[in-house]
N, C-alpha and C positions, 0 to 999 in steps of 0.2 A: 685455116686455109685448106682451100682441097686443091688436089693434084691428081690426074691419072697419064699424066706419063711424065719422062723427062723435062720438058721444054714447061712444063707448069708448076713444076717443080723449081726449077730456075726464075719464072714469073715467078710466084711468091717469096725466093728470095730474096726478089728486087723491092716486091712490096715493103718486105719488113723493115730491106733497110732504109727505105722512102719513106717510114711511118716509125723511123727510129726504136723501132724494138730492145726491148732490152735483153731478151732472152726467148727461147725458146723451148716449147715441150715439143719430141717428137713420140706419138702413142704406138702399139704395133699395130700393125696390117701387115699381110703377104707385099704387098707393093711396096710399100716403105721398106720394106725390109729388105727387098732386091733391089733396092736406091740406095743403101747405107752409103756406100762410098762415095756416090753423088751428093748426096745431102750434109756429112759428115765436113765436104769437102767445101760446100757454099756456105756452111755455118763459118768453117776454120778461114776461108779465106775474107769473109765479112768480120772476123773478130766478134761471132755471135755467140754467148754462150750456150749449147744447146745439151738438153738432161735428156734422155730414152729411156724405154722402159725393156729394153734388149742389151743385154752385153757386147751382142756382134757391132755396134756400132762405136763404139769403143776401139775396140780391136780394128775398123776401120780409122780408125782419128779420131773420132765422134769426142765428146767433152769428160762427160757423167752418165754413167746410168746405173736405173735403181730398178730393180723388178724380183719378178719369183727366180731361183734359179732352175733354167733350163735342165742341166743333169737331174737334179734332184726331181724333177715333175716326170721325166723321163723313169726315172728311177722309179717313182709311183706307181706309172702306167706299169711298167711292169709286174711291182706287188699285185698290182689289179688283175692284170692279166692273169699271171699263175694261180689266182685265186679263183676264177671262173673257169680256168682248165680242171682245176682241182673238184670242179661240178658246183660250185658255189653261181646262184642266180645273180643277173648284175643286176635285178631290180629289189634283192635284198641286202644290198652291198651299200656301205656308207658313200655316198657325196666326198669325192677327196678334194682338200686344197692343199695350197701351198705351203708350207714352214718353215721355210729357210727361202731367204731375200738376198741378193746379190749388192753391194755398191761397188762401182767400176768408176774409178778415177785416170785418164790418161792425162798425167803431167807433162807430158811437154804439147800436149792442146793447151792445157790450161796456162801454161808457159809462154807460148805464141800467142793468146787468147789478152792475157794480161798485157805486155810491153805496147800495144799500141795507148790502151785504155792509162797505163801508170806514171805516165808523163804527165799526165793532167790532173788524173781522180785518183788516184790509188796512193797509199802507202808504199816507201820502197822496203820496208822489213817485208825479211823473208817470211813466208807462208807458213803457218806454226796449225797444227793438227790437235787435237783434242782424242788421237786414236795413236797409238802408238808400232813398231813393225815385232811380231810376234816370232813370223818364218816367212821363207821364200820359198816357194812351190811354183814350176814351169815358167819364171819369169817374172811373175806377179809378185808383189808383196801382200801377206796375208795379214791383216792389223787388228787388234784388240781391243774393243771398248772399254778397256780397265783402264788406261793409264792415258795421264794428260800433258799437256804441253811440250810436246815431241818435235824438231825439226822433222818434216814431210822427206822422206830420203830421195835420192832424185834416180830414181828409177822410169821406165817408161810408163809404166802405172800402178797403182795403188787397187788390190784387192779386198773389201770388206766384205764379210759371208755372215750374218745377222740373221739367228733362230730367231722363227715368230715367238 
């Protein structure tokens, strides 16, 4: 669905729930990205579950999201930079991407997200992780892919940081 402003924005989320969506991707753009908390906030109050490819939308309410992480590409640019200061050509300079991926879980989206749907469709055992809490750094919990069957702690969200 396409959007450029608010009020179409709101259309399509009237569409999806009209066309019973089960879910939703939201990609980045500049525009979406200055709607997070509009969008964050039509997904949570339809009980949609929606996955981004930005963190900030998380950190607005948003569900899931999974993408490159921003410091770290940030952090890049910069190697990049000081290396052309340093008189190195940027057209002999490698192509850089990404190598470290972000997963952003906000649990009590997914907490409000659930109770309408668990009355009917869902299991009422609590949510059980395949990732376990390693450390706590500014709030987040930071989680381990080594270890499995972990209760999900109830935190407001859940940090995964995943080298490519």
């Amino acid at each position: 669905m396409q959007a450029s402003d608010s009020r179409e924005i709101e259309a399509a989320f009237r569409a999806l729930v009209r066309n019973r969506a089960d879910a939703l991707l939201v990609g980045a753009d500049p525009f979406i990205l200055s709607r997070r908390l509009l969008i964050a906030t039509l997904a949570a109050r339809h009980a949609l579950p929606a996955v981004y490819t930005q963190r900030e939308f998380v950190d607005a309410g948003g569900l899931l999201s999974y993408g490159a992480s921003t410091t770290e590409a940030y952090r890049q640019g910069g190697i990049y930079t000081g290396k052309v200061l340093k008189g190195a050509k940027p057209a002999d300079l490698p192509v850089m991407r990404s190598t470290k991926f972000e997963l952003v879980i906000n649990l009590a989206t997914a907490r409000a997200i659930e109770q309408p749907r668990s009355r009917s469709t869902r299991s009422t055992q609590p949510a059980r992780s395949l990732l376990t809490e390693e450390h706590c750094s500014s709030g987040n919990t930071v989680l381990s892919r080594r270890s499995f069957e972990t209760s999900i702690p109830q935190n407001e969200s859940i940090f995964v940081s995943l080298p490519c």
